[in-house]
C-alpha positions in Angstrom: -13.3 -14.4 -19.9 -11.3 -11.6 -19.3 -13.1 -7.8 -18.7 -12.0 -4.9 -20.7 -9.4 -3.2 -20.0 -7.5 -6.2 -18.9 -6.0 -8.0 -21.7 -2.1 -8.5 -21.1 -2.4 -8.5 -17.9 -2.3 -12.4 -17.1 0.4 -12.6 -19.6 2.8 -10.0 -18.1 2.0 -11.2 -14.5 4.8 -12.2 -13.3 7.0 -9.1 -14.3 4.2 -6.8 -12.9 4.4 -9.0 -9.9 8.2 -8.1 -9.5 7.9 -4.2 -10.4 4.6 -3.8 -8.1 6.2 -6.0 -5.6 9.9 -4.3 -5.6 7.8 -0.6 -4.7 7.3 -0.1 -1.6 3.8 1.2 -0.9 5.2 4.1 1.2 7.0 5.0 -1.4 4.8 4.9 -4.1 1.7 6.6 -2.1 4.4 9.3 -0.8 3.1 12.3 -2.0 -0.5 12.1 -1.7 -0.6 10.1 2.0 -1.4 13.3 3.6 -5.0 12.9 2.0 -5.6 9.5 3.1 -8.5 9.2 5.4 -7.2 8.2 9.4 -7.8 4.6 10.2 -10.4 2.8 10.2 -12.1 3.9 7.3 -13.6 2.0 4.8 -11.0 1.2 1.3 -12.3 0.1 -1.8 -9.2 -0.7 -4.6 -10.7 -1.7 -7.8 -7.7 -3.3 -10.1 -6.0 -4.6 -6.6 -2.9 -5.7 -9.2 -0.2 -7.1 -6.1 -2.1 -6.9 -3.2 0.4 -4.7 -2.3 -1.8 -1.9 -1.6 -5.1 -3.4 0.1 -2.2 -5.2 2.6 -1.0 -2.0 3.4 -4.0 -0.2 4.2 -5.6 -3.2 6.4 -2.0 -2.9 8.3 -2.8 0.6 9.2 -6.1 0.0 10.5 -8.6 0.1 7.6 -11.1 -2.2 6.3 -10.3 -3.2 2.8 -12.1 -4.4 -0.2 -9.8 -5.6 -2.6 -11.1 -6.8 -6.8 -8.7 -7.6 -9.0 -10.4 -9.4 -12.1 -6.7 -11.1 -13.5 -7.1 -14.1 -12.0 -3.1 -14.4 -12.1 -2.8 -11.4 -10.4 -5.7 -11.8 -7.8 -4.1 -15.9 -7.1 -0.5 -14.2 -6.5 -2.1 -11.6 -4.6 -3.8 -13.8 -2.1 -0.5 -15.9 -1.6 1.8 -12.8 -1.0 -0.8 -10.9 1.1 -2.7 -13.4 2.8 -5.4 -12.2 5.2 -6.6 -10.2 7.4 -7.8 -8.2 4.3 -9.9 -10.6 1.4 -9.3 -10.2 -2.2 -12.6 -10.6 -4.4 -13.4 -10.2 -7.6 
């Protein structure tokens, strides 16, 4: 059953797999990196999409909670961006 807020998403998947994906989260995160918290610190990303971001933030020393509730979306994320950080729902 998919939450609110959600529909689509399983449907457009794999082309929000590619955009997310082609992003770099540097790049994406550029102007507002300055206000991130230094490592470790605790990360909570609520709508996880990729992965993209939860992998990044573990890489720099943060413990990460990931929840993505698209199931498409939370299976791809786990294959691109396999541990050390989890993805829940």
């Amino acid at each position: 059953m998919p939450v609110n807020g959600t529909e689509g998403y399983a449907a457009e998947a794999a082309a929000l797999l590619r955009q997310y994906e082609g992003i770099p989260f540097e790049a994406v995160h550029r102007a507002v990196r300055h206000l991130f918290p230094a490592p470790p610190a605790r990360v909570l990303d609520v709508g996880a999409g990729t992965g993209r971001d939860p992998a990044a933030f573990a890489a720099l020393g943060h413990a990460v909670v990931a929840v993505e509730p698209t199931a498409a979306l939370r299976e791809a994320a786990r294959a691109l961006h396999p541990p050390p950080h989890r993805l829940g729902r």
